[in-house]
C-alpha positions as CSV (number, residue, x, y, z in Angstrom):
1,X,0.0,0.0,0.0
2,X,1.1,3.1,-1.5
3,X,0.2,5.3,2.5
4,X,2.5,2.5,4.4
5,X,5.3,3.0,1.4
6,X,5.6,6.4,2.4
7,X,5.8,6.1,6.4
8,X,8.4,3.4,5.6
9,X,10.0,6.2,3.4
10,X,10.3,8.3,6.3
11,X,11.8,5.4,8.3
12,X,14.9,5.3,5.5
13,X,15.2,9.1,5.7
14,X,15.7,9.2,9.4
15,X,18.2,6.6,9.3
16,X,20.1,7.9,6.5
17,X,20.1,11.2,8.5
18,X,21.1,9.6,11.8
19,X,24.2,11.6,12.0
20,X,22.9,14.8,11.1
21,X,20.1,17.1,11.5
22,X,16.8,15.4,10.9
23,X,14.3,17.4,9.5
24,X,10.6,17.2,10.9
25,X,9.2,18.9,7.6
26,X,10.7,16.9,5.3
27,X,9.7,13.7,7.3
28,X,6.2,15.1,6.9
29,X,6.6,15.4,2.7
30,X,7.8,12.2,2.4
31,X,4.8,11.0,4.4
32,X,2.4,13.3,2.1
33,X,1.1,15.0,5.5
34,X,2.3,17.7,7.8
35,X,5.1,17.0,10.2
36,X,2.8,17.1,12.9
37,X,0.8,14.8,11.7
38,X,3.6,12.5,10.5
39,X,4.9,13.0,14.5
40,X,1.1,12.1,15.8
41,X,1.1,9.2,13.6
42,X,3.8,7.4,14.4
43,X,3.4,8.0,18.0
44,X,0.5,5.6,18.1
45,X,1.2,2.9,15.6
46,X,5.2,3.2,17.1
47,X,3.6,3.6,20.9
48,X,6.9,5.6,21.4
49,X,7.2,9.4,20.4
50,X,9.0,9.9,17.3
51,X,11.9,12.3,19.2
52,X,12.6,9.0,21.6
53,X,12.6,7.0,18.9
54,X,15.2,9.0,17.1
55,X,17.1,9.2,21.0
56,X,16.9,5.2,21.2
57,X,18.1,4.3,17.4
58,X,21.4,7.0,17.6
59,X,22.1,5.4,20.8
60,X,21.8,2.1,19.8
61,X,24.1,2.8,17.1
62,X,26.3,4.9,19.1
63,X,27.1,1.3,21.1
64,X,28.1,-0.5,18.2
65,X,30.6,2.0,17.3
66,X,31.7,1.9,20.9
67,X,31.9,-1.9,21.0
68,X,34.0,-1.6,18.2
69,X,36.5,0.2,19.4
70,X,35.6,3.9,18.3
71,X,36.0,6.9,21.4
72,X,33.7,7.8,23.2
73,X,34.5,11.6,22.3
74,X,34.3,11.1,19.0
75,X,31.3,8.8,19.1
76,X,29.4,11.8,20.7
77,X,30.5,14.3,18.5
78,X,29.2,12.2,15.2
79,X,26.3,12.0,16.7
80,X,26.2,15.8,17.6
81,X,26.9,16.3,20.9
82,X,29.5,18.6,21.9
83,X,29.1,18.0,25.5
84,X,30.6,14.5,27.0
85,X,28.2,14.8,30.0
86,X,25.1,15.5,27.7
87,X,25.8,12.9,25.4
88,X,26.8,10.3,28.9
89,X,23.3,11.1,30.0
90,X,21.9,10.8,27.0
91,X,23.8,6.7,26.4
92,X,22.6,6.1,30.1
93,X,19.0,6.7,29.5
94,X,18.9,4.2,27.1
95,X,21.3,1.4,27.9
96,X,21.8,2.2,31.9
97,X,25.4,2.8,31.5
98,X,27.8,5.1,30.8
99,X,29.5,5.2,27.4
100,X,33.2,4.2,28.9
101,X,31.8,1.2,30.6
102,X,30.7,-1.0,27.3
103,X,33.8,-2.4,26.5
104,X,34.1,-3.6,30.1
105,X,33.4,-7.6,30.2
106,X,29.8,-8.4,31.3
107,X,28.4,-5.1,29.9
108,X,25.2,-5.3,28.4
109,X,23.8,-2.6,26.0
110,X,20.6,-3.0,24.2
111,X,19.8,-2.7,20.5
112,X,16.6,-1.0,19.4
113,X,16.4,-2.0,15.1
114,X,14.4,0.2,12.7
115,X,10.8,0.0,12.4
116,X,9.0,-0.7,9.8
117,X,5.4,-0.7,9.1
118,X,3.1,-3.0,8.1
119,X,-0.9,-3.0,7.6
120,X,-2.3,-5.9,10.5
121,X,-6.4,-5.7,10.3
122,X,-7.7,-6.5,13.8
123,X,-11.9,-5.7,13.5
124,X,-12.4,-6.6,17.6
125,X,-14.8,-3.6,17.7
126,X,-16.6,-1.1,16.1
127,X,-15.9,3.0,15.0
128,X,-18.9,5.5,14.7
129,X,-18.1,8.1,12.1
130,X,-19.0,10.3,9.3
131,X,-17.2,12.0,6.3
132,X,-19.0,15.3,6.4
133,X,-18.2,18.6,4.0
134,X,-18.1,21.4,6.1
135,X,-17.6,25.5,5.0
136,X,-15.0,27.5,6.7
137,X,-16.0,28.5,10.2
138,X,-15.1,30.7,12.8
139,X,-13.5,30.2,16.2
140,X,-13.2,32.6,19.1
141,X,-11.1,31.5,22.1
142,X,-8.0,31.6,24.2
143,X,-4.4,30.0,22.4
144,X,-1.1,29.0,23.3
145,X,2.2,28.6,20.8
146,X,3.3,24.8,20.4
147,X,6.5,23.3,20.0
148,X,7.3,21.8,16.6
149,X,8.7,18.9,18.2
150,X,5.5,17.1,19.6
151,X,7.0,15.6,22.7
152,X,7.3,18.9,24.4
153,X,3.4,20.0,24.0
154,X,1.9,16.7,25.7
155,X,2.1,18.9,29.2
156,X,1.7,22.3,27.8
157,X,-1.9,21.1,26.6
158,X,-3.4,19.6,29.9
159,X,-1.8,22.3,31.5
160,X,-3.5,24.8,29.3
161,X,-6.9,23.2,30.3
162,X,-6.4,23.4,33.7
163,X,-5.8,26.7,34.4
164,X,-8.7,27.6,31.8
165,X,-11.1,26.0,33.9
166,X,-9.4,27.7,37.0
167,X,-9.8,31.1,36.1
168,X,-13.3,31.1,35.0
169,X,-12.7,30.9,30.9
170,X,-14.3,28.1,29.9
171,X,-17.7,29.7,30.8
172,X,-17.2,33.0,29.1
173,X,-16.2,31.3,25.7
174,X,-19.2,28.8,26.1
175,X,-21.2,31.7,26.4
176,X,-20.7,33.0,22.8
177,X,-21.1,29.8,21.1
178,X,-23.1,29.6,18.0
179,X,-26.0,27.4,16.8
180,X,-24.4,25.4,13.9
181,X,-20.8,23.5,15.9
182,X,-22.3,22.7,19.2
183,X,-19.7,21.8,22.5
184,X,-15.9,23.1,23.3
185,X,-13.1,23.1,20.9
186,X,-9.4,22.0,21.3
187,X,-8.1,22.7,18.1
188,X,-4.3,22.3,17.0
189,X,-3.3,24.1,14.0
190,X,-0.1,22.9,13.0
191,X,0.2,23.4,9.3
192,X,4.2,23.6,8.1
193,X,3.7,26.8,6.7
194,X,3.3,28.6,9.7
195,X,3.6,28.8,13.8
196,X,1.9,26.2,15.9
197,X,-0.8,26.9,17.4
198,X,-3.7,25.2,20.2
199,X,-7.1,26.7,21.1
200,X,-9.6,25.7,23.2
201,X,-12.3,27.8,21.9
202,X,-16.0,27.7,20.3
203,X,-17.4,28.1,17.0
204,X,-18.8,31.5,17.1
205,X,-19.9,34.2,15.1
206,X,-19.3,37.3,18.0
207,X,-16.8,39.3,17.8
208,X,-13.8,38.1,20.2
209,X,-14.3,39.6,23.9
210,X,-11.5,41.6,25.3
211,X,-8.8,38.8,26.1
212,X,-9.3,36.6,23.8
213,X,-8.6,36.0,19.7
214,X,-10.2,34.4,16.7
215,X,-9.3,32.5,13.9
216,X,-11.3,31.2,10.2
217,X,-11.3,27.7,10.0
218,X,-11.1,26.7,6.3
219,X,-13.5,24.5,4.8
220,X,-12.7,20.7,4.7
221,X,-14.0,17.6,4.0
222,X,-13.8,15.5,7.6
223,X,-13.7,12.4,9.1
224,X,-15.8,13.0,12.2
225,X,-15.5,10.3,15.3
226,X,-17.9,9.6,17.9
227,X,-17.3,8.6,21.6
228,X,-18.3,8.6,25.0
229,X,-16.1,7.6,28.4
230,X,-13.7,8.3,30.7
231,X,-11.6,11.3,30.2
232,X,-8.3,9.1,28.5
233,X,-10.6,7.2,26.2
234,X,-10.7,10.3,23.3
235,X,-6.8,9.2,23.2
236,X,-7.7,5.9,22.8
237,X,-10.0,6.7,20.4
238,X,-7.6,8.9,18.3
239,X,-4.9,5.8,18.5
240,X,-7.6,3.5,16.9
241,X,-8.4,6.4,13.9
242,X,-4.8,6.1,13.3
243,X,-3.7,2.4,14.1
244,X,-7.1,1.3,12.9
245,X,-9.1,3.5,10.7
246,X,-7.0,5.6,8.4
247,X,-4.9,2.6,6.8
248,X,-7.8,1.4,5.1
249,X,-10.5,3.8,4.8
250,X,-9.4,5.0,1.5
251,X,-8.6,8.6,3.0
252,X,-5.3,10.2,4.3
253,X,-4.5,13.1,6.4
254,X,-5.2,16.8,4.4
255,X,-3.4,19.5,5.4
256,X,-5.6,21.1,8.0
257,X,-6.5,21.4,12.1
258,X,-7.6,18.4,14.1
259,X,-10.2,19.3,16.2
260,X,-11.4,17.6,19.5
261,X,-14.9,18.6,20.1
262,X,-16.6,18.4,24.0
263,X,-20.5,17.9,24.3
264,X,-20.6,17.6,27.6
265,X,-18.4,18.8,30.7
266,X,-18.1,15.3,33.1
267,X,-14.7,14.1,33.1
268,X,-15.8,10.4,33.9
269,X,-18.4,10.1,31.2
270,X,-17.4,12.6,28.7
271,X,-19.3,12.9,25.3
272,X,-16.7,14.0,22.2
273,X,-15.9,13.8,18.8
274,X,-12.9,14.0,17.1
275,X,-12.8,15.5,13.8
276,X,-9.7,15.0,11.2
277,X,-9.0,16.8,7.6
278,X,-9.1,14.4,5.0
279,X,-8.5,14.2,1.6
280,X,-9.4,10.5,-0.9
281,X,-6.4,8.6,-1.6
282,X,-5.2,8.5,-4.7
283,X,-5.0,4.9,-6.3
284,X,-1.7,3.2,-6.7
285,X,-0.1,3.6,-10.1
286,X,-2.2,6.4,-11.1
């Protein structure tokens, strides 16, 4: 399948690039997404963020280099750290020792190969969507910046949330929410083009109140998910769209927000849907 090709693509570019800066952008053309997609992808069908992953496979080839005789100096350096210490740390997280102690006899370092993808068709339980065409809309809410490296925004986000509810904001942005997109929005707009970018915000057609912004939504068609649970199951649900869903629904990832939509406000039997950009595959060969 032409959509697995291109993750596996990806795979070859990082470990041609191993030694060198990898670029998050580029991963994401190769893919035919957006590096953040590309990043939220492969954290769930990896279950390990990409920016470990990279951190595991240098490491794991910085210990063959070390078993074979290479110094530890200039092993760091090739894999771009200037600082012993940093890169020490770095070899320790992974293999529990420090980079002067593999050639002693007994040491054990570990190995962590490429991955490769593959399409593995489970069907154990059921998904309730919708593709729905949906004009540009407008948002009014509260944002924050996010980092481009994906890793670094899963505590910024909850964060965010939590002091939102704390200081009374939730209310006032539910209070100038329109007709047509019922329930509260986290949306992540993280197109390559420009700066990251989360809101939790409405759809709305008021102007945005004094401490707060707006933003257009462009028009899309979407892939729109329905669920219902505890507060962690929306994540499990967005693993299962990915790991589950997208390999062989015919659709890929367009270039556009994901939004996470709240109905209800009960953290222990929350009502959401979780709507995606998509775009129809193209065919193989054509």
């Amino acid at each position: 399948m032409d959509w697995i090709n291109r993750l596996n693509s990806a795979i070859n570019y990082m470990e041609e690039h191993m030694k060198s800066e990898i670029d998050m952008e580029e991963l994401g053309k190769i893919a035919g997404c957006s590096s953040y997609h590309f990043q939220r992808m492969f954290t769930y069908m990896a279950d390990v963020t990409l920016s470990e992953y990279i951190r595991r496979r240098r490491m794991s080839l910085a210990a063959v280099e070390l078993l074979s005789g290479e110094k530890v100096m200039d092993v760091a350096l090739s894999y771009g750290y200037d600082s012993p210490t940093a890169f020490n740390r770095a070899f320790k997280n992974i293999h529990g020792i420090a980079p002067s102690k593999v050639s002693e006899k007994g040491a054990m370092v570990k190995s962590y190969p490429p991955i490769r993808f593959h399409i593995s068709i489970k069907g154990d339980y059921e998904m309730n969507y919708r593709i729905e065409k949906k004009e540009a809309f407008r948002i009014v809410g509260i944002s924050m910046p996010l980092e481009r490296e994906m890793e670094k925004n899963f505590e910024k986000v909850p964060q965010m949330w939590e002091k939102a509810h704390m200081d009374g904001i939730i209310p006032k942005i539910l209070g100038i929410m329109s007709d047509d997109m019922q329930g509260i929005l986290g949306v992540c707009m993280c197109n390559d083009d420009e700066d990251w970018k989360y809101y939790i915000a409405v759809a709305s057609t008021q102007n945005a109140p004094e401490g707060m912004e707006e933003r257009v939504i462009p028009g899309f068609t979407w892939a729109v998910f329905s669920g219902e649970g505890a507060e962690t199951s929306i994540q499990d649900m967005e693993c299962r769209i990915i790991t589950d869903w997208l390999p062989t629904s015919g659709y890929e990832y367009a270039n556009g927000p994901d939004i996470e939509v709240y109905l209800n406000a009960d953290p222990m039997n929350m009502k959401y849907e979780v709507w995606i950009p998509v775009v129809k595959r193209e065919e193989e060969g054509i």
